[in-house]
N, C-alpha and C positions, 0 to 999 in steps of 0.2 A: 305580354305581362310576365314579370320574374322579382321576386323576393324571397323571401325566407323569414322565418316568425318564429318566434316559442311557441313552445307544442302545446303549455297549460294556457297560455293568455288566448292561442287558438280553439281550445276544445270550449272554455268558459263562452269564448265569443259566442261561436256555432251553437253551442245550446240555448244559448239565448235569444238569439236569432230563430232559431228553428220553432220557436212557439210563432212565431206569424208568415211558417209556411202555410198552403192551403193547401186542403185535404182532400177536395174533392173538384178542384179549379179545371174546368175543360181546355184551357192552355195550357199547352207541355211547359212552356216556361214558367209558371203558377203554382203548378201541380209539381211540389217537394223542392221548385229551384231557389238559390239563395244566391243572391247579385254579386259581385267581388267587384271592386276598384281597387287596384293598387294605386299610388299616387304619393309625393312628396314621399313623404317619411312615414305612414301610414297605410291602414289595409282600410277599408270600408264595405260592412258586410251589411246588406237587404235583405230582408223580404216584405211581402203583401200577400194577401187573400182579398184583396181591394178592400175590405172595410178597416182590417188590422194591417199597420205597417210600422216596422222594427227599421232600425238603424244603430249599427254596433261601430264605433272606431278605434281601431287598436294601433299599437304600434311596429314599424316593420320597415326592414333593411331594401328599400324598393331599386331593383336593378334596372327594369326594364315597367315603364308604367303601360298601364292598359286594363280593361275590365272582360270578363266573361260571367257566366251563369255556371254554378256547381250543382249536384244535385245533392242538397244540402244533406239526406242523413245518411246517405254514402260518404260524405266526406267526414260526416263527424263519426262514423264509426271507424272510417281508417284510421281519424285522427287518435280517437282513443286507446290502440292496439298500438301507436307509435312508441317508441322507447324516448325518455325523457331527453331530447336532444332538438336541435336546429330544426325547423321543417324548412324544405324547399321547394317549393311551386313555381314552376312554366309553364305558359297556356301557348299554344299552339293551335288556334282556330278553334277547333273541334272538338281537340282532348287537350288535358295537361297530366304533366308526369309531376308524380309527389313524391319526395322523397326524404328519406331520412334513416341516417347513419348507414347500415346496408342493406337498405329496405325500398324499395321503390315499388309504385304505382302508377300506371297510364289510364286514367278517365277519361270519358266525354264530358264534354261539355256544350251547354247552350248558347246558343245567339244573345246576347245582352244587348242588342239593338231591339227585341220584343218584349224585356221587361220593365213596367212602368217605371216612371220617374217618379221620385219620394217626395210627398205631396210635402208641396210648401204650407203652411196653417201659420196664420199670426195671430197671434191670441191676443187677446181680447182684456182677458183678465189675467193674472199668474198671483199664484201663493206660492209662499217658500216655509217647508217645514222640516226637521230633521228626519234622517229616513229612519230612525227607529221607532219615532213616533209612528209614522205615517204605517209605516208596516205594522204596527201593533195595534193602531186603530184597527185597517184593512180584516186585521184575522179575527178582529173582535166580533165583526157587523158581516164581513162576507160569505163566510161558510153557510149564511143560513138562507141566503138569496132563492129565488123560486129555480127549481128547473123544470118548469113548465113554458117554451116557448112560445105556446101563445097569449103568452099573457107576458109579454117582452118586457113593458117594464118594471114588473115584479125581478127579472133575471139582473137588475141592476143596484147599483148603490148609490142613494142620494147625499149627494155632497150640497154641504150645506155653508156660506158663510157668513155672521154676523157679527160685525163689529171686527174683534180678535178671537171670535168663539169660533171654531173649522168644526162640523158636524157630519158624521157619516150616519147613514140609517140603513136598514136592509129588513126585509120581511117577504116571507113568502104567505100571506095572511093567515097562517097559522099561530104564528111567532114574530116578534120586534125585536130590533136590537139595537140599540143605540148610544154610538161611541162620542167622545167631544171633546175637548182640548183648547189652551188659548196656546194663539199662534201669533208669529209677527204680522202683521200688514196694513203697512205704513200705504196709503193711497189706494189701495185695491178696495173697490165697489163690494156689496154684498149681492153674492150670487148665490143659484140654487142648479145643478145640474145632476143628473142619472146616468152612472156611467158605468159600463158593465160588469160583473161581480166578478167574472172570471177573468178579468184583465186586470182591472187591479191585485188579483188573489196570484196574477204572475209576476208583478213586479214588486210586491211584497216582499215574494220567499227571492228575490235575487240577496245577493253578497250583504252585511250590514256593515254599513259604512260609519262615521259621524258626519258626510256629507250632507246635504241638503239636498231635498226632490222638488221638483219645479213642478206644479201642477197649473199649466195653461188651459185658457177655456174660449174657444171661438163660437159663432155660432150655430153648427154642428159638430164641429170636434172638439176631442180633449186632445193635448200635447203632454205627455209626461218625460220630462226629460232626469235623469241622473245618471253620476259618475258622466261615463263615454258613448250614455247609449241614449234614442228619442223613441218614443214609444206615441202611436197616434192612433186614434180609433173615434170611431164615429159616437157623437152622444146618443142617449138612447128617446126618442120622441114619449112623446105624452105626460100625462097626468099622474104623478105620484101622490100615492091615498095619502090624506090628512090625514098622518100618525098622532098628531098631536090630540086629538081627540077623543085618541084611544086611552090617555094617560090622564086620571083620574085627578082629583084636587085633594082626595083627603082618601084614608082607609077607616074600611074596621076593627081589622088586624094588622100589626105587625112583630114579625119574629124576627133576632138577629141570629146569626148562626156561623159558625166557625165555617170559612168557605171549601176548607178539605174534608171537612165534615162531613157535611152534606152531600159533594161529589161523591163520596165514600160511598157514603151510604144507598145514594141511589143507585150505583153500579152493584152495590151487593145484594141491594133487594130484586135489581133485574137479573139476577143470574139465573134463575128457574123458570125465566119465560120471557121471550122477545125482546129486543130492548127498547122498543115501541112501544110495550104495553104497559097498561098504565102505574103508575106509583102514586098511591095515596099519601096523602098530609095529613094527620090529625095532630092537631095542635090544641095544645091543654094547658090553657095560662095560669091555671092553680098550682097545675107539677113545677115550674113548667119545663114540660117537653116538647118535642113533636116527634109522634113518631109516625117513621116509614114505613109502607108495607106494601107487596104486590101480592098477585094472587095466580099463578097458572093451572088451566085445569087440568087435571087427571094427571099434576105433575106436584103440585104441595105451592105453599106460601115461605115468605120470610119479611120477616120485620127487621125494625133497630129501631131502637130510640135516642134521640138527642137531645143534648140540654141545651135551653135557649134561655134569651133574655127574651123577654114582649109585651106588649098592650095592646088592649082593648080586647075581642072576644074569644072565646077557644072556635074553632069552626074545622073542617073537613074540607078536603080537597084533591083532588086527584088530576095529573096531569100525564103526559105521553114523556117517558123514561128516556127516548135518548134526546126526545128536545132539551129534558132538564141536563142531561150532561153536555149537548152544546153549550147553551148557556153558562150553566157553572163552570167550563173547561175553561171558559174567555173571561171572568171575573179577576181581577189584577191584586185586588185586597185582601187580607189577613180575613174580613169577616163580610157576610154580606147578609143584606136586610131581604126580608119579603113581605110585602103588604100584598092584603088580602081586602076585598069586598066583600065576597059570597062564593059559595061554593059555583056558581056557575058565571062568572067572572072573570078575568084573567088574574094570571095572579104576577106581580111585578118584582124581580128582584136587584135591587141594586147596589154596586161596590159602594164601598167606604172609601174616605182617603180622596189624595189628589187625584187620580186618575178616574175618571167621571164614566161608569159604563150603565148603562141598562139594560133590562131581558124581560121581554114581556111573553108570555106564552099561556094562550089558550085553555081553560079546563078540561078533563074528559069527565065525560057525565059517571058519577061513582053510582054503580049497580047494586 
């Protein structure tokens, strides 16, 4: 094997790739290696940890065609330290020599007759949405997914389709989040799959294109294909809790509220104590305000108050400070509503405007 590539369309590949090396794989070919094919007018970069599998194709000056195994973050730390120029790679059984400009390196390399073949998956179902949606949803709904392993499919995001509505949800049953959009899909069936928070939360933050992501669905995997690269991971098994049951029909309260406002606010009232700990709501439909307040002990309090539009009751509420800044970080609109039941209730807040979000998050009991 012999070609030569650009050094930026290389190092973009290799990092992209290296999220579905395996970390802890008992095969040396597993454990950190990343597949290389040269071929035609192209490079084609692997990997797997057998449930996640990446596929990257770039383009490349191919002299001599043939595949080996790299050990992937060796190669992408050489490549980073390269000078912006040509790279050149020969595999030679064993090792290959990299080089570029007056720079050269001799590696090992693996046997690529021991690492797996890129699972074929024919999906089933495919939606096509732009990837800046699709990544805007993702960051909406998946920062807040459980990291509790055993409870696997809390660690994932329910993709939802109905009709033209594409739905993601996420909750680690402290907190809801719920992102929605209409989308094209001309013949595509209404599906419902759990697909896992950190995989999508990888393909999100890749490059923003105005290309379109291909989200296939077989019946245990997902296929995400965009740009030059296929992304495959296994769906996540079981029973996702009945969100919909959490979300109320009517309130007793609701407040509108400037949506920097409020983020404001509750990061300055958590500065004298954990950002977990709790931040009260008193809401006063007379003034009307609502104001913030924590309390740290043996360290002082701080308030603000804000002006709001609202109906129905005044009531108190207190909730966990950095849930409310996940929440409000991922709000898309100029202002955002909060409806309230009771103080031990959850309390729901949602954007204004076309982009459709919601935040449900749990009470803490006000002492």
């Amino acid at each position: 094997m012999k070609f030569s590539i650009n050094r930026t369309e290389l190092q973009t590949a290799l990092s992209v790739v290296l999220k579905g090396v395996s970390a802890s794989s008992t095969l040396p070919v597993l454990a950190g290696g990343i597949f290389a094919e040269a071929a035609g007018d192209s490079l084609i970069l692997q990997s797997t940890d057998l449930v996640k599998s990446i596929k990257y194709t770039l383009p490349a000056l191919v002299e001599e065609e043939g595949r080996t195994v790299f050990l992937g973050k060796l190669l992408l730390d050489i490549v980073k330290n390269l000078p912006d120029a040509a790279v050149h790679i020969a595999d030679a059984g064993d090792s290959a020599s990299i080089t570029c400009d007056t720079i050269s390196y001799d590696v090992k390399t693996l046997s690529s007759e021991d690492f797996p073949d890129f699972p074929n998956v024919a999906a089933d179902q495919e939606v096509r949405l732009p990837f800046p949606l699709f990544s805007s949803m993702v960051k909406k709904v998946a920062r807040i997914v459980s990291r509790d392993e055993s409870r696997a499919i809390l660690t994932g995001v329910l993709l939802s389709l109905e009709g033209d509505v594409l739905k993601m949800v996420a909750t680690d049953s402290y907190r809801l989040a719920v992102a929605q959009a209409q989308v094209p899909a001309e013949d595509v069936e209404d599906f419902e799959a759990v697909i896992g928070g950190s995989f999508l939360q990888e393909i999100a933050a890749l490059p923003k294109s105005e290309e379109d992501v291909r989200l296939g669905l077989s019946e245990n995997q997902v296929v995400v294909t965009y740009q030059n690269t296929v992304f495959i991971n296994r769906r996540i098994g079981g029973v996702f809790p009945n969100y919909r049951q959490l979300l109320p029909e009517s309130h007793a309260t609701r407040v509108r509220l400037r949506t920097e406002d409020v983020l404001s606010a509750v990061k300055r009232t958590s500065v004298l104590s954990q950002s977990s700990s709790p931040v009260r709501f008193a809401v006063d439909l007379d003034a009307p305000i609502v104001q913030l307040s924590s309390v740290a002990q043996d360290v002082g309090s701080a308030q603000q108050s804000l002006s709001c539009e609202g109906e129905g009751e005044s009531m108190e509420i207190a909730f966990n400070g950095a849930y409310l800044v996940d929440g409000l970080s991922s709000v898309p609109s100029e202002f955002v509503n909060l409806d309230l039941q009771d103080s031990m209730k959850p309390g729901i807040f949602t954007a204004e405007g076309d982009e459709s979000y919601l935040y449900l998050v749990m009470p803490v009991r006000i002492s």
